[in-house]
Backbone bond lengths (Angstrom), bond angles and torsions (degrees), N, CA, C in turn:
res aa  C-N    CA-C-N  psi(-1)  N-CA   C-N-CA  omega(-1)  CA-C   N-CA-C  phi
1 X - - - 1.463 - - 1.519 108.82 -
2 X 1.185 121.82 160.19 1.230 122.74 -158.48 1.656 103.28 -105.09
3 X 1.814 108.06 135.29 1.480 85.58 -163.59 1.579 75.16 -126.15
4 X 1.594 99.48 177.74 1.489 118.19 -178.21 1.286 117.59 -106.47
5 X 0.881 141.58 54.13 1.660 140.37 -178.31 1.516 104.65 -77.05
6 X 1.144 135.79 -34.95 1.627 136.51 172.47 1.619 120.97 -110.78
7 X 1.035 108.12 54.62 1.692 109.13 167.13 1.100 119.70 -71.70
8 X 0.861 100.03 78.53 1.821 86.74 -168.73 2.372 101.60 -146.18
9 X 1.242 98.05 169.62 1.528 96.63 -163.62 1.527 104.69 -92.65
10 X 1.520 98.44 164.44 1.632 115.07 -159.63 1.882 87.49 -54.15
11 X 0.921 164.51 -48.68 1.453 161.12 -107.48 1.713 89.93 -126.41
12 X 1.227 132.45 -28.88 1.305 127.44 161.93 1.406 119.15 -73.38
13 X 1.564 126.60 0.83 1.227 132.42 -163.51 1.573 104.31 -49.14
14 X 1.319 110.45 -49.40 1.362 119.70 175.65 1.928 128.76 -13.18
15 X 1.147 86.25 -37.62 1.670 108.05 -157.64 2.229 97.96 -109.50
16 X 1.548 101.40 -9.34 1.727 97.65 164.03 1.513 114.06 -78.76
17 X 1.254 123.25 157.77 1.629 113.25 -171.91 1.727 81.20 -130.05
18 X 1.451 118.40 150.02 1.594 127.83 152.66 1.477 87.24 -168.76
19 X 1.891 89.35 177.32 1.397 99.97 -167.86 1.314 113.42 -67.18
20 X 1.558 107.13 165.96 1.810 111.79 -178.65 1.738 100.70 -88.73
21 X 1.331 99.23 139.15 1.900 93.54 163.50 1.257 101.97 -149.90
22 X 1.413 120.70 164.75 1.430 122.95 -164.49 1.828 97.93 -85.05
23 X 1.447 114.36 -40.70 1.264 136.60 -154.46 1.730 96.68 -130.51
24 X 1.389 94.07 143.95 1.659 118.38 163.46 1.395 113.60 -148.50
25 X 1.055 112.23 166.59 1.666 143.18 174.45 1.223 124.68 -109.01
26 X 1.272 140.59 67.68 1.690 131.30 151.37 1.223 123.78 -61.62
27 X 1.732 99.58 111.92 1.559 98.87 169.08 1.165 119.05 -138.86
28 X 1.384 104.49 131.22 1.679 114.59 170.28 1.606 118.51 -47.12
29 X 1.579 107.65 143.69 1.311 115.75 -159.76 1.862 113.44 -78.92
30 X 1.606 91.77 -72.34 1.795 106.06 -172.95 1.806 108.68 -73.29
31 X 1.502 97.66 106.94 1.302 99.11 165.64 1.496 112.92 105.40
32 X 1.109 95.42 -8.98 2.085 121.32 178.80 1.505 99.69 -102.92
33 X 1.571 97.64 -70.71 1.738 91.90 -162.25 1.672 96.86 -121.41
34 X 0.936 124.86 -9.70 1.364 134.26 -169.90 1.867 101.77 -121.56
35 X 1.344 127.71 141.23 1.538 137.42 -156.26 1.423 108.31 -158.23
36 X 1.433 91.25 60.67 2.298 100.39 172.71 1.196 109.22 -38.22
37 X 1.175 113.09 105.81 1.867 115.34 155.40 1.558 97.38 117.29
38 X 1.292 135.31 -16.70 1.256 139.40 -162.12 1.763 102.67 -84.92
39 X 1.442 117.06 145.44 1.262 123.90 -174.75 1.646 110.59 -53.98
40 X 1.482 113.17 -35.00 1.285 114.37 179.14 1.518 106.00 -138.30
41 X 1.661 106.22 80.19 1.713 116.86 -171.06 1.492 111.61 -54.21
42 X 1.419 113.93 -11.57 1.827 120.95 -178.87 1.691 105.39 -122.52
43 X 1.054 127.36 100.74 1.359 132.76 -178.66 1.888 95.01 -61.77
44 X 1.198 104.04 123.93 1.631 121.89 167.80 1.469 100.27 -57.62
45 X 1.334 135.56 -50.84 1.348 123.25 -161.75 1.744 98.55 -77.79
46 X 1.546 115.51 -22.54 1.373 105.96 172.03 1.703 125.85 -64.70
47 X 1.552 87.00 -33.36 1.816 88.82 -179.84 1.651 112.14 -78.87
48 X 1.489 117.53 -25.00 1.168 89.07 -172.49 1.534 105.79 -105.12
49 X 1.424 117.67 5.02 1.305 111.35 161.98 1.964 117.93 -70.91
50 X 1.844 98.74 -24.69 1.033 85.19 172.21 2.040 120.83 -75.20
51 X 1.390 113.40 -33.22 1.189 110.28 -162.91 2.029 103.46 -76.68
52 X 1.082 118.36 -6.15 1.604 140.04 -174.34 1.960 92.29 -93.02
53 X 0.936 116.55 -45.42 1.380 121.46 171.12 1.748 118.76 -57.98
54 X 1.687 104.52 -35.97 1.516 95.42 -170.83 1.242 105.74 -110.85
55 X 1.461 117.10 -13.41 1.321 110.48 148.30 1.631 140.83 -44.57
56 X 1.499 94.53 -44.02 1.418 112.59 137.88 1.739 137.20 -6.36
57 X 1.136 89.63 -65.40 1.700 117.98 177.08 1.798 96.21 114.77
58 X 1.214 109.21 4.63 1.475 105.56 165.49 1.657 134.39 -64.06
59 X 1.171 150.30 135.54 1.307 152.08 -162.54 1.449 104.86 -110.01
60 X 1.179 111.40 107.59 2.076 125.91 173.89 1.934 113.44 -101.55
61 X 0.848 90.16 107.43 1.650 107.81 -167.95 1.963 93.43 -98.57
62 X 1.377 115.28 156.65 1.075 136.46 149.02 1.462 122.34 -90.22
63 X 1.294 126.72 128.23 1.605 126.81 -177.50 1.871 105.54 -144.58
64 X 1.793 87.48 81.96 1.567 100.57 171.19 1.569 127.34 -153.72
65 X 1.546 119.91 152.92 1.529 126.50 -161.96 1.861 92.89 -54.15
66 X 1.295 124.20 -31.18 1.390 108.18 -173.74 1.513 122.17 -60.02
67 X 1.078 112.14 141.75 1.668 120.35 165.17 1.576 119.76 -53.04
68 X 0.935 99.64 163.41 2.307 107.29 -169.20 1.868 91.22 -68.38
69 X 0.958 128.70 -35.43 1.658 131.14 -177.45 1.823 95.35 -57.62
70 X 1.374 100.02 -51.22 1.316 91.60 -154.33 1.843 106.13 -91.51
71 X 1.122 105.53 10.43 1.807 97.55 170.88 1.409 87.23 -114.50
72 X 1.682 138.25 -54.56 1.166 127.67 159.07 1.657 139.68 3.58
73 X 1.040 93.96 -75.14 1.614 112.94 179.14 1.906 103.98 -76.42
74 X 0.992 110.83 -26.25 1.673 119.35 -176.04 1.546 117.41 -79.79
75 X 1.521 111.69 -42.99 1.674 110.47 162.94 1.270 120.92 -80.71
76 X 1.676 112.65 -22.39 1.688 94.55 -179.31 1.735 121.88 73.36
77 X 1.024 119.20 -150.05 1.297 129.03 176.34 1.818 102.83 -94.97
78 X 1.012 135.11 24.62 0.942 135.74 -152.05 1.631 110.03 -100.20
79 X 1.788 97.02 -58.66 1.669 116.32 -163.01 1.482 91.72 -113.68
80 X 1.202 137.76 161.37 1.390 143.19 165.83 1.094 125.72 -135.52
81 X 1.353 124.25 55.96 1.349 125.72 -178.54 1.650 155.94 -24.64
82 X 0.694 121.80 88.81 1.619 126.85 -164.81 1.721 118.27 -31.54
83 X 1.495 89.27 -46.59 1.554 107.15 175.43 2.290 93.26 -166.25
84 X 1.639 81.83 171.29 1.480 98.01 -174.39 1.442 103.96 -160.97
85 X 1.015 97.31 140.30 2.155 124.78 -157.17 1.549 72.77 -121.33
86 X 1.633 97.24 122.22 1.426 108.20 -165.50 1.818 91.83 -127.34
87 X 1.591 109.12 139.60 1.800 102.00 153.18 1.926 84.17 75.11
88 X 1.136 104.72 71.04 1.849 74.50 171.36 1.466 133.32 46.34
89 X 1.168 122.02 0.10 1.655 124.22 -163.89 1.623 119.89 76.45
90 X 1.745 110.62 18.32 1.244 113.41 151.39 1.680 107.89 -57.24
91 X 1.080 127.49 -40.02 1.423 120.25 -150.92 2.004 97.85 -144.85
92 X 1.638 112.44 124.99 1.098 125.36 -171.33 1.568 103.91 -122.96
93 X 1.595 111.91 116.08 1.488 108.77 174.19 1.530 103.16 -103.38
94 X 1.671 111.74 179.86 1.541 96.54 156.67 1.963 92.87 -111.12
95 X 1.272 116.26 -142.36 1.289 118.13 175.18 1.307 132.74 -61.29
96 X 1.339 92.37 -41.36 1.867 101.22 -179.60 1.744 106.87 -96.04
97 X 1.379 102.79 31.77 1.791 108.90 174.12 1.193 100.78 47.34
98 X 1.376 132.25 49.91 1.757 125.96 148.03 1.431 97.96 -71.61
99 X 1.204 118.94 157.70 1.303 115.10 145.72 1.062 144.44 -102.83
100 X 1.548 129.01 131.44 1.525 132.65 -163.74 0.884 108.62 -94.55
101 X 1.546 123.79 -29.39 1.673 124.53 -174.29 1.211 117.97 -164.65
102 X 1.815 122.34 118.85 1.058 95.80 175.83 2.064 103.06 -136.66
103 X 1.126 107.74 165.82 1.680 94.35 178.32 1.865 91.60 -149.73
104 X 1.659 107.88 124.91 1.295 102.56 172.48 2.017 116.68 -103.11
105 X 1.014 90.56 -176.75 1.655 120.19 175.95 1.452 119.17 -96.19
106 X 1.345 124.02 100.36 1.534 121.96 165.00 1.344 112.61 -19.73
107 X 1.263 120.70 118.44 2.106 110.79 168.86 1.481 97.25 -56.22
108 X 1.511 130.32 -49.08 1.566 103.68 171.05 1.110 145.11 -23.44
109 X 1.432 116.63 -82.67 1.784 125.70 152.15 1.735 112.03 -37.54
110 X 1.223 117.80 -35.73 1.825 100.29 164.67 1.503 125.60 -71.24
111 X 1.310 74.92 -28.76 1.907 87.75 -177.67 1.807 103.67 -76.42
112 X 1.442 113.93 -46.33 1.484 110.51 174.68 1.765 123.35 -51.92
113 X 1.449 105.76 -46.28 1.223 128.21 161.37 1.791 127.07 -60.24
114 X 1.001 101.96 -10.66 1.654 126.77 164.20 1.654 115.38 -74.96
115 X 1.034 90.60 -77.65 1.440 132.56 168.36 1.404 99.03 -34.46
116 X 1.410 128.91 -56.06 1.151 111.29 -175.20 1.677 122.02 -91.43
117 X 0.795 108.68 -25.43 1.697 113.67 -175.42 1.977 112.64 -102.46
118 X 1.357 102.11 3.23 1.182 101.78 178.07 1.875 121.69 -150.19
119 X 1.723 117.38 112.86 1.569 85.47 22.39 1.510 113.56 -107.33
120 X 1.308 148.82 -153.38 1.796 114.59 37.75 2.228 78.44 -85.77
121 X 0.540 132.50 -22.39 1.393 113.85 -163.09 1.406 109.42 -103.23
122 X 1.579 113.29 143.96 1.585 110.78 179.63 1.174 117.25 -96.89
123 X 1.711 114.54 162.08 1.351 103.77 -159.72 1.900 84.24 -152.53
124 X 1.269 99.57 138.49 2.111 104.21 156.89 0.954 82.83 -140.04
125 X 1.855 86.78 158.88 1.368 141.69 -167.81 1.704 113.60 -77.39
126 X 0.958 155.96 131.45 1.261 163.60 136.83 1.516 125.23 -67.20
127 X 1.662 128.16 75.89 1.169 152.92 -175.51 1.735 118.57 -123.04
128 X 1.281 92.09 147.82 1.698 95.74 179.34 1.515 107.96 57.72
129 X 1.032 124.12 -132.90 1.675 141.65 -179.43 1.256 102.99 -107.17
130 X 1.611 137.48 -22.16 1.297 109.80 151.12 1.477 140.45 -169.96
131 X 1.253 148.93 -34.25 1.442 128.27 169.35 1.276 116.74 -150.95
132 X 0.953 143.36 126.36 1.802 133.48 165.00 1.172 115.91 -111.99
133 X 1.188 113.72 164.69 1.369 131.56 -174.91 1.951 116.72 -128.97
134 X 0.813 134.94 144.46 1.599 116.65 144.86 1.406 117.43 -99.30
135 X 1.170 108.41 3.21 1.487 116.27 -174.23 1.589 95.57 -85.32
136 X 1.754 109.75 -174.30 1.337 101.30 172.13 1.667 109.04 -71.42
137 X 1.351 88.46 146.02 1.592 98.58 168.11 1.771 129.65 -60.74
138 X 1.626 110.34 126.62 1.171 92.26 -170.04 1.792 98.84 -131.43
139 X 1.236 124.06 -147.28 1.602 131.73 -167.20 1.524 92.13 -67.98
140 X 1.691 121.41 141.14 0.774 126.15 -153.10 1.538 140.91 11.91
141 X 1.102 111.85 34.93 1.738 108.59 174.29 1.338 83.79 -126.18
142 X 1.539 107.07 163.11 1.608 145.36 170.92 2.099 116.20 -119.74
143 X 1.356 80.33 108.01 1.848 93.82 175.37 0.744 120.53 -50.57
144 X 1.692 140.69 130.90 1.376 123.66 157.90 1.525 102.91 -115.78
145 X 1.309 126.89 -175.55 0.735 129.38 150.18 1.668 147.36 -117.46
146 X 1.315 84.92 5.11 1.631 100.14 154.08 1.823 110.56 -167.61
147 X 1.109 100.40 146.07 1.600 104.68 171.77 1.432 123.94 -48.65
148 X 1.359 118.09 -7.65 1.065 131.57 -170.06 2.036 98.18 -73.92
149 X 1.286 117.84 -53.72 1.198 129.49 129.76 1.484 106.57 8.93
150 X 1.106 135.34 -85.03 1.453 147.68 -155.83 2.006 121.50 -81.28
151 X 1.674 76.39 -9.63 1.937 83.64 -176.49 1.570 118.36 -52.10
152 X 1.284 107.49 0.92 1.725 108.06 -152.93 1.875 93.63 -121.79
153 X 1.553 100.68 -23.47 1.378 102.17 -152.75 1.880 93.04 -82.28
154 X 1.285 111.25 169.60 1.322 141.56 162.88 1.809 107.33 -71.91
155 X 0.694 123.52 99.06 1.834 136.88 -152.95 2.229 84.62 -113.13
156 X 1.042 83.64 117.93 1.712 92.17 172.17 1.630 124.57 -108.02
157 X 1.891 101.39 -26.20 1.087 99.59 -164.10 1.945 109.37 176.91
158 X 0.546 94.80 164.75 1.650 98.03 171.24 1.720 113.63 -134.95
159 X 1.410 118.64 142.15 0.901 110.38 176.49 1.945 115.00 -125.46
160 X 1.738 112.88 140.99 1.687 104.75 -162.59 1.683 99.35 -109.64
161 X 1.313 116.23 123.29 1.577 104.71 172.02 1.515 100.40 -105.65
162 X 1.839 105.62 119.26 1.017 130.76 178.37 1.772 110.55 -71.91
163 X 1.191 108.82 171.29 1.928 116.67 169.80 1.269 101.70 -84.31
164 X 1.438 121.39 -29.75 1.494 111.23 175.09 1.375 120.07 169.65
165 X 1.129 115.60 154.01 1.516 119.23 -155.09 1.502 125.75 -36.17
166 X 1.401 97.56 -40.12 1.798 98.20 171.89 1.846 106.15 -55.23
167 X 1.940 97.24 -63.96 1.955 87.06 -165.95 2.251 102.52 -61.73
168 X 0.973 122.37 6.13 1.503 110.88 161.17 1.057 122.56 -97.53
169 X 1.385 118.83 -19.99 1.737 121.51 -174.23 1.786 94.17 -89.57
170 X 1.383 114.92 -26.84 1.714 115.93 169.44 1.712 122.26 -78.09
171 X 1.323 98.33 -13.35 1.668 110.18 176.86 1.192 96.41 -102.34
172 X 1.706 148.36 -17.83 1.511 134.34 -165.10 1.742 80.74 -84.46
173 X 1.288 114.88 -34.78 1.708 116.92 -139.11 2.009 92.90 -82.49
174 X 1.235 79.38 -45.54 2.331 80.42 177.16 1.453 110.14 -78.26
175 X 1.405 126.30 -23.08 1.459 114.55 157.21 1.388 118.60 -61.63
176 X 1.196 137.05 -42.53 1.330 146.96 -144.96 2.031 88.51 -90.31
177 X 1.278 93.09 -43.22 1.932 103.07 174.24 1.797 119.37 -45.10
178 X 1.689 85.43 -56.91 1.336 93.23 -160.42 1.670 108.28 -90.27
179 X 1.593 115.88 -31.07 1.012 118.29 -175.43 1.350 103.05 -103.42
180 X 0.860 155.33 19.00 1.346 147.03 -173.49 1.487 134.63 -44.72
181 X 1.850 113.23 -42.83 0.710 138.01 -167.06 1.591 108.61 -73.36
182 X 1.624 107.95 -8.90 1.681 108.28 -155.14 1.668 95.27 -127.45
183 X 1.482 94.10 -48.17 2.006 101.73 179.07 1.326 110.77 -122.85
184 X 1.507 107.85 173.90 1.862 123.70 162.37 1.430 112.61 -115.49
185 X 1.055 115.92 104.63 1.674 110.17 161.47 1.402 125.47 -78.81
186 X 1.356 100.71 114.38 1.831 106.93 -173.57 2.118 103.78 -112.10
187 X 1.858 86.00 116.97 1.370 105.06 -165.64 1.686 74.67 -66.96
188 X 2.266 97.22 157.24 1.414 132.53 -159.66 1.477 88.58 -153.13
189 X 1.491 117.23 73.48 1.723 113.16 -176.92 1.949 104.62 19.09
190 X 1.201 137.82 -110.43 0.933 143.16 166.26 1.797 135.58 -14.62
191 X 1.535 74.56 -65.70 1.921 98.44 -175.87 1.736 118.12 -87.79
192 X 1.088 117.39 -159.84 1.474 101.60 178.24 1.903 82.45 -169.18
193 X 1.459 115.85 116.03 1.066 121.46 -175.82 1.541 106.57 -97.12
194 X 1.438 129.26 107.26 1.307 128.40 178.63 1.775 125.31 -90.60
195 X 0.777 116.16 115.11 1.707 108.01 175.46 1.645 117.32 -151.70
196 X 1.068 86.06 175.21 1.749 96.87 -167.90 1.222 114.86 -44.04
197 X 1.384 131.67 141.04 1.443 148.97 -139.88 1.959 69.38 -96.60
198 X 1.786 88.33 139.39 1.250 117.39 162.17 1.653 112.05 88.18
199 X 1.177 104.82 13.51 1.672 130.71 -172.66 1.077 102.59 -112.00
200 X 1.423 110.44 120.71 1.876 109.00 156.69 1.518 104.70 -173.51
201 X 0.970 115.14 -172.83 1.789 125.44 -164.34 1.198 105.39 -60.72
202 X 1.158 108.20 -27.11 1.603 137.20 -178.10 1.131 131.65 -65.52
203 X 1.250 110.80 -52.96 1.182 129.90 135.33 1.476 147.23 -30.63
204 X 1.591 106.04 -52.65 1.086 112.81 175.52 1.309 116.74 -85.77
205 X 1.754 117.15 -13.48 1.183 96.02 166.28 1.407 138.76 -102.71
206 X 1.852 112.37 23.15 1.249 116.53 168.26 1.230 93.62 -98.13
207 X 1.401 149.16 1.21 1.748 136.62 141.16 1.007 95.13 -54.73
208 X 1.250 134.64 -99.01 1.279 132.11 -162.43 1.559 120.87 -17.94
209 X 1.611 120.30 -55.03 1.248 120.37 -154.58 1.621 93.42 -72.13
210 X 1.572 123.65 -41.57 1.528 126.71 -178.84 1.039 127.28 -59.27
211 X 1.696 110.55 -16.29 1.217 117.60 -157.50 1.538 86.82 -117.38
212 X 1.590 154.64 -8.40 1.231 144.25 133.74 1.192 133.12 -88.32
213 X 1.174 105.87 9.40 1.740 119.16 -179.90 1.332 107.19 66.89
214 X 1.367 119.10 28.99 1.356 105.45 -169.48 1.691 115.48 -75.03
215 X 1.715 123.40 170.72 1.207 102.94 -152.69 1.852 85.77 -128.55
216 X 1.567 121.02 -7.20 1.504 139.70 -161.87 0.755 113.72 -163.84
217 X 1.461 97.86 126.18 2.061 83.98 -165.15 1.592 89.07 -142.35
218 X 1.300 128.10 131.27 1.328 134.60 173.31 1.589 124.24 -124.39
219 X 1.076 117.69 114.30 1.918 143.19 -169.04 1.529 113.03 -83.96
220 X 1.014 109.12 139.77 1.637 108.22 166.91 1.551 104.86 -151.65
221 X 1.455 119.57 137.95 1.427 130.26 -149.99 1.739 98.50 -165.68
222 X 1.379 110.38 149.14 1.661 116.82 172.90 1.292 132.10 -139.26
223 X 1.794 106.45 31.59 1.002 117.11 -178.68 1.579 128.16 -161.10
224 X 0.872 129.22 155.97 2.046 122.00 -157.99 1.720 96.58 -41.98
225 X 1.410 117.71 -40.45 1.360 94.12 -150.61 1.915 101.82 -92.21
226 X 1.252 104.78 18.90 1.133 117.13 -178.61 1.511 105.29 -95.24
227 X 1.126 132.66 -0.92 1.452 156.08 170.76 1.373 107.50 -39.90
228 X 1.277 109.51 -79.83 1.924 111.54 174.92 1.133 112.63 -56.54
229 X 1.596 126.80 -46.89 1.883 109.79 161.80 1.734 115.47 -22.54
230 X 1.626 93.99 -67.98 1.235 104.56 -146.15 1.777 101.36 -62.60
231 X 1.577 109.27 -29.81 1.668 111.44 175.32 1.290 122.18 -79.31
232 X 1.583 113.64 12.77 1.545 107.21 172.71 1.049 121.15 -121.91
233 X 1.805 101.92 -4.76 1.709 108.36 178.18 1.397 116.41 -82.81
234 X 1.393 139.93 160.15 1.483 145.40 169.30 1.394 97.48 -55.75
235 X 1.395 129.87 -57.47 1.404 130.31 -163.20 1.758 107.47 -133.59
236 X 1.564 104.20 102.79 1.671 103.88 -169.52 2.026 94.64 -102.21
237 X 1.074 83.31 140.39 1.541 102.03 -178.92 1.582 118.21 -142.83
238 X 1.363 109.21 124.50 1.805 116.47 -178.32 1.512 103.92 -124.14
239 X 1.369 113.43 -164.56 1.304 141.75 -146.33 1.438 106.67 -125.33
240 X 1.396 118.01 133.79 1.201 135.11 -171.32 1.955 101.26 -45.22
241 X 1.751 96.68 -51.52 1.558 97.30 -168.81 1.701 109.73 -70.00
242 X 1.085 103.90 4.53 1.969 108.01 -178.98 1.767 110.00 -55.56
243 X 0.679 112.22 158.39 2.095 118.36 168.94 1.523 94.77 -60.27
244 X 1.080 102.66 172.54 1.566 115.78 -175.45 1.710 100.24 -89.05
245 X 1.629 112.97 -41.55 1.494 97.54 154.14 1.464 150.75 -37.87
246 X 1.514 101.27 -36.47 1.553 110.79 -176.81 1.754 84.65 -83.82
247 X 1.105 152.26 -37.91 1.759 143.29 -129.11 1.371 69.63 -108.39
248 X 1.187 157.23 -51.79 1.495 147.92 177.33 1.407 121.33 -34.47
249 X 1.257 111.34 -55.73 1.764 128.25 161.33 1.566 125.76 -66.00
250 X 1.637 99.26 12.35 1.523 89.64 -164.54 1.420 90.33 -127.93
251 X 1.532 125.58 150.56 1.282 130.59 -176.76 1.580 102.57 -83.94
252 X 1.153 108.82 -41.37 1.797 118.60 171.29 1.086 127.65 -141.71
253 X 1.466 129.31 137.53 1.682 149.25 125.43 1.105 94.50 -18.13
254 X 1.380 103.93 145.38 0.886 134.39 170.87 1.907 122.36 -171.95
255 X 1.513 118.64 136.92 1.415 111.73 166.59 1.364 155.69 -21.78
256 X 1.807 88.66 -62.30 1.362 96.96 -174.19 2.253 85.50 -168.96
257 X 1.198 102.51 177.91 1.338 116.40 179.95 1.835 109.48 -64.26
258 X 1.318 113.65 -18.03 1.637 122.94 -161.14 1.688 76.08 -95.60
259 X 1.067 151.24 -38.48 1.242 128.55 -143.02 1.468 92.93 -93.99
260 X 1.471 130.93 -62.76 1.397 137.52 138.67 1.505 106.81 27.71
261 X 1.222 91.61 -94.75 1.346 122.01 160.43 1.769 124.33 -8.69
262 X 1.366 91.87 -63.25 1.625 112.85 -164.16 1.636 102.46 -71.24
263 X 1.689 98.22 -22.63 1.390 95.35 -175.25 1.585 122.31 -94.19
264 X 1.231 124.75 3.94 1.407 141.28 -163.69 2.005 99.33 -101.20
């Protein structure tokens, strides 16, 4: 379970302790290293290039909008993460879920932002370690039945699944309008990941790098909101199936996370 011993803000980094490494790995989860619906959603050459990597003395981080429940429960005993840029970089663990950083969202402004786009479009909440719904409950999310529910919780973010990329890239663009002052909505082809203004992949990974001393740090991501990853790492690298935007920001193509890998 995820405990809090370091809540504290990126400018206190000073005072977090984890291991030193010369080199790390941030990588985005869905569609990077993880493949919903696919016969083998975890590529074998990815896991054991990752665990051959940190044996290494190399550091493999997670950098994605999902909550710690939902990459959690998805690797299993499999991947072992060093650290994980959780929610967009609302929320920064290292491995053993201390926390390095976290910044929440008024349930108001989630609830206003609810309120408006849903429905026709559905949307859960991103709190605590990990997901709610008011809808029926499904694989990793938890039902509530009213936000009222959530007054107590650590609120990171909300997330909207659009019909399709245009009505989400038009809902990232009128959130970012109206709310601006409070959140960032970072378009997810489909979805539209919202969270606290001054949060992003980007973010979380200059915590990260301060908070392991790291000295190289290389990202791989395949999608718009994978953007600030890819602009804060030394060496950003995506996926053939990425937009031509994200392959623009990236020094290299590449396969899969093992190939990445092979090249470090």
């Amino acid at each position: 379970m995820m405990t809090d011993h370091n809540n504290i803000e990126p400018e206190d980094l000073s005072s977090a302790k984890g291991p030193s490494s010369g080199r790390a790995v941030a990588s985005d989860f869905d569609n990077t290293l993880y493949f919903m619906g696919d016969e083998e959603p975890m590529r074998a050459a990815d896991i054991f290039g990752i665990v051959y990597f940190q044996q290494r003395g190399g550091l493999f981080g997670l950098c994605t909008g999902r909550s710690l429940v939902g990459v959690r429960d998805v690797i299993g005993p499999w991947i072992r993460p060093d650290f994980y840029i959780l929610a967009s970089g609302a929320l920064v663990v290292d491995g053993e879920e201390n926390v390095l950083y976290r910044k929440c969202l008024s349930l108001e402004t989630a609830e206003s932002i609810y309120n408006r786009y849903v429905p026709p479009m559905r949307a859960v909440f991103q709190a605590n370690d990990t997901v709610y719904t008011l809808l029926e409950q499904n694989y990793l999310q938890t039902h509530i039945d009213s936000l009222d529910e959530l007054k107590d919780a650590h609120v990171y973010g909300i997330s909207i699944a659009a019909p399709d990329e245009k009505a989400a890239a038009e809902a990232a663009a009128e959130i970012n309008a109206l709310y601006g002052e409070e959140v960032t909505a970072f378009l997810n082809v489909t979805h539209v990941d919202v969270v606290p203004r001054g949060c992003s992949k980007g973010s979380g990974i200059e915590i990260v790098r301060e908070a392991f001393s790291i000295r190289e740090m290389y990202g791989i991501g395949d999608s718009y909101n994978d953007l600030p990853l890819l602009e804060s790492v030394d060496h950003p690298y995506t996926l053939s199936h990425a937009p031509q935007q994200v392959q623009e920001a990236a020094e290299g193509i590449v396969r899969g996370v093992s190939e990445l890998l092979d090249r470090i």
